[in-house]
N, C-alpha and C positions, 0 to 999 in steps of 0.2 A: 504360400510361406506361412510359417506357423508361427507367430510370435508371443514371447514369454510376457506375462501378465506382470505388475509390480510387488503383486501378494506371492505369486509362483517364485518370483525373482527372489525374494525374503523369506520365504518356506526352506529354498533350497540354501540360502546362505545361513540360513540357522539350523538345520542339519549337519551342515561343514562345520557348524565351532560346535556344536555336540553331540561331535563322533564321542565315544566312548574311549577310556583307555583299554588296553588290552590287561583284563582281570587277572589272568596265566601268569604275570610276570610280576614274582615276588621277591624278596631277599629269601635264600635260603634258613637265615633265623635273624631274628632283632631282636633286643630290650628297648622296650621303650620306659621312663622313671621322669618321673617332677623333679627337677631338681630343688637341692636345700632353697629353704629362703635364705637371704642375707648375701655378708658380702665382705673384704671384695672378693671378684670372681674375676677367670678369662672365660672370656667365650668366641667360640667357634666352629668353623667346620672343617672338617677334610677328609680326603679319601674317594677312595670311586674310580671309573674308569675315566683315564687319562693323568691320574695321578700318581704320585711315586707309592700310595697304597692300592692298587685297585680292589685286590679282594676286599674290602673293608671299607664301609661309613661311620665314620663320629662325629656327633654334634655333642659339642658342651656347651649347658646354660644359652641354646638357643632357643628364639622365641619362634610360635608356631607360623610367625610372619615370614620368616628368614626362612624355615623348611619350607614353605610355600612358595618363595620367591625362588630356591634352591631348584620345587620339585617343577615348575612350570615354566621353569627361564624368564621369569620379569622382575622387572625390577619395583620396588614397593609400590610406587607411584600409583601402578598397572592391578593391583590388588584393593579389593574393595572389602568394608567387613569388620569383625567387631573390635573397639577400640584394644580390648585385652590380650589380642594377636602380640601386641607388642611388648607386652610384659610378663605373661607365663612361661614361664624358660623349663626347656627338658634338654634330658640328656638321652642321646641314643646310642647304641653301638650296635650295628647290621654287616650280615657278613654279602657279599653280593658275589653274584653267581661267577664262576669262572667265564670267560670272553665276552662278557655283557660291554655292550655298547652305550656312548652316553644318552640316549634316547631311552636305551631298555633301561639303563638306570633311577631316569627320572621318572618314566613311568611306575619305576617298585615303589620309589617314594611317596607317587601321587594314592598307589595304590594301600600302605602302609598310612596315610595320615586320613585315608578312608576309611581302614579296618580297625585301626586302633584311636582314631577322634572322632568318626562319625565322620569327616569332612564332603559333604555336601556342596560342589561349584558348580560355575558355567561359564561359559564366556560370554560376553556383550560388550558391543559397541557403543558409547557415552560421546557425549560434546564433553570435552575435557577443556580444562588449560591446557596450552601447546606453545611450544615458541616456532615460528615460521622462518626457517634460513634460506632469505633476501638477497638481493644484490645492494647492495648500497648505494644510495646517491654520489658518494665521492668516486663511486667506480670501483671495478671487477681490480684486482693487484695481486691472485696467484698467475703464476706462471704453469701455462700447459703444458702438460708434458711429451715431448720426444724423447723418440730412441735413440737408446744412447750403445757405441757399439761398447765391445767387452774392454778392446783398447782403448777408450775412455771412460770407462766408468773405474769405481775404487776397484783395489785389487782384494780378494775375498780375504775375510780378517784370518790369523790363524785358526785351529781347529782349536773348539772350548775358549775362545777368547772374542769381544767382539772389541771391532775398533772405535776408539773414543774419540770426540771434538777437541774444544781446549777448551770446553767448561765442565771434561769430564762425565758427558753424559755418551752413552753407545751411541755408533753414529749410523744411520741407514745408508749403505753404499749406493752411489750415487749409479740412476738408471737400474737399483733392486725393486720390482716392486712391493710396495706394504706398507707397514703403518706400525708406527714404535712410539709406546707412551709409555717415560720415564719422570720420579719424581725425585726429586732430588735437593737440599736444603733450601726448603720452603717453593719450589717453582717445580710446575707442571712444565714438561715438553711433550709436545706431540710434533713427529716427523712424520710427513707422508710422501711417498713416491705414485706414481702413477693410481689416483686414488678420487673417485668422485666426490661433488657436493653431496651427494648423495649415503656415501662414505663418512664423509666430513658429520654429516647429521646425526649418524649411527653413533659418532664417538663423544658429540656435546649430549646426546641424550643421556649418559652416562653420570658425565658429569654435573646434569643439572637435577632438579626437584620433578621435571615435570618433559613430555615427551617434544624431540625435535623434527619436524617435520620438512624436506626437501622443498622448498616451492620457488629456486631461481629459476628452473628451468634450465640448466646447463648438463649439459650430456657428455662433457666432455673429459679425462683425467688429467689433473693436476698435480705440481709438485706443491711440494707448502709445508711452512711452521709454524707452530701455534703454540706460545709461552706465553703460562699464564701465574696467577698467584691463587692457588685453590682457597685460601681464606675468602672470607666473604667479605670481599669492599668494594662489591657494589651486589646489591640485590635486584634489579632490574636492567633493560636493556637499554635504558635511557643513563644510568649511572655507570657510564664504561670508562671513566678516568682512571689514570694512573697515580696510585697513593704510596704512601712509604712503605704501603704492603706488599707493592709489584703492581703488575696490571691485572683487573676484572678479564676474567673470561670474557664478558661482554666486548672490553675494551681492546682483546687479542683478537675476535672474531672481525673488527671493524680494520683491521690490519688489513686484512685479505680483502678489504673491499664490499664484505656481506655485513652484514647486520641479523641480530637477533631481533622477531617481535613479538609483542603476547598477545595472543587470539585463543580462539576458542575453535575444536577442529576433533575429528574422530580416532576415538582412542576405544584400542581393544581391553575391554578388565579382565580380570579373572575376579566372579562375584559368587562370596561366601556365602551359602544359603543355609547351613548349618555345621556346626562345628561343637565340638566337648573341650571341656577343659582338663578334664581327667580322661586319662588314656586308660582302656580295657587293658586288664593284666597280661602280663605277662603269660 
């Protein structure tokens, strides 16, 4: 039996994160422009495939961190590189090819902030900051989920309308599965139907500064609500009280039984090895 060495092991997994994008796939035309200095300003993005523009991408007054985080799927945290990412702001307007997919999309992106900033990446794995979603000492408090037949779950809401609670928020029909995150005067809801710890991680890493990692070890699907107060009153996973603010994310998480903690654990970057600040013309 032939067995792989630790350097072989490592050779072939940094291969896998520096596949190449596919170079072919462009926007059919861009501008790219600095925007004004000064202010005020909105800024934004939208357009693309899966959105109500798809032929078409515009960014206003974003910064080259936001196109980066746009063209690679991460979130900033995940991005390594130089402080000024976040305050050079461009405007773009790119026309994207008819039936492009959102894959082929972020690739023209990746490939557009290559040709016109020089941008230069890689991928690598870092000991990062991480919070590890725990079982908690007080004990596990979602409910697993069973099926539920059609004659007991809700009846599907009208067509263009979804049904609501009685705080007004859409309500997930009970025995649907999925995952509905609503915000609404000052409080975060999350409803889950048939949805792992696993799950559950994917959606506090969103919400937090820094990446959530599974490590209860539960395999199994859950139902569960999570109402929080997205202000910041508490900034660690020791500070989960409930203030005149609402409750700390930390302090919704401890509901269910889990706990947030902060350790140090592997995180993929995406690291800037060179970039411009001034985009090639037009």
């Amino acid at each position: 039996m032939v067995r792989n060495s630790p350097v072989a092991l490592a050779l072939c997994a940094c291969a896998l994160l520096a596949q190449a994008t596919d170079r072919s796939l462009s926007f059919d035309a861009a501008s790219v422009k600095p925007a004004a200095p000064g202010g005020p300003f909105s800024v934004g993005m939208r357009g693309g495939p899966g959105s109500s523009e798809p032929g078409q991408f515009t960014a206003t007054n974003a910064t080259l961190l936001m196109m980066i985080m746009q063209a690679y799927d991460v979130p900033s945290f995940r991005i390594s590189g130089p402080s000024w990412l976040r305050t050079e702001r461009f405007n773009i307007v790119a026309r994207v090819r008819t039936g492009a997919t959102r894959e082929q999309f972020q690739a023209m992106l990746q490939n557009l902030l290559a040709d016109r900033f020089g941008l230069v990446a890689h991928r690598e794995t870092r000991q990062e900051p991480i919070y590890a979603l725990a079982i908690d000492k007080s004990g596990l408090k979602m409910r697993e989920s069973r099926k539920i037949s059609q004659a007991e779950g809700d009846p599907p809401p009208a067509p263009g309308m979804a049904a609501l609670d009685k705080d007004g928020f859409p309500k997930l029909p009970a025995g649907q599965k999925g995952l509905l995150r609503n915000f609404n005067d000052g409080r975060f809801l999350i409803q889950a139907n048939q949805e792992t710890t696993a799950d559950l991680a994917g959606v506090l890493s969103d919400q937090l500064d820094r990446p959530v990692l599974d490590q209860t070890g539960l395999k199994a699907a859950y139902d569960f609500t999570l109402e929080f107060s997205p202000m910041p009153t508490a900034r660690s996973p020791e500070d989960g009280h409930e203030s005149e603010l609402g409750l700390s994310i930390f302090g919704a998480v401890k509901r269910l039984g889990l706990k947030l903690e902060s350790r140090k654990g592997p995180v993929e970057m995406i690291v800037v090895d060179r970039i411009e600040k001034t985009p090639t013309e037009n």
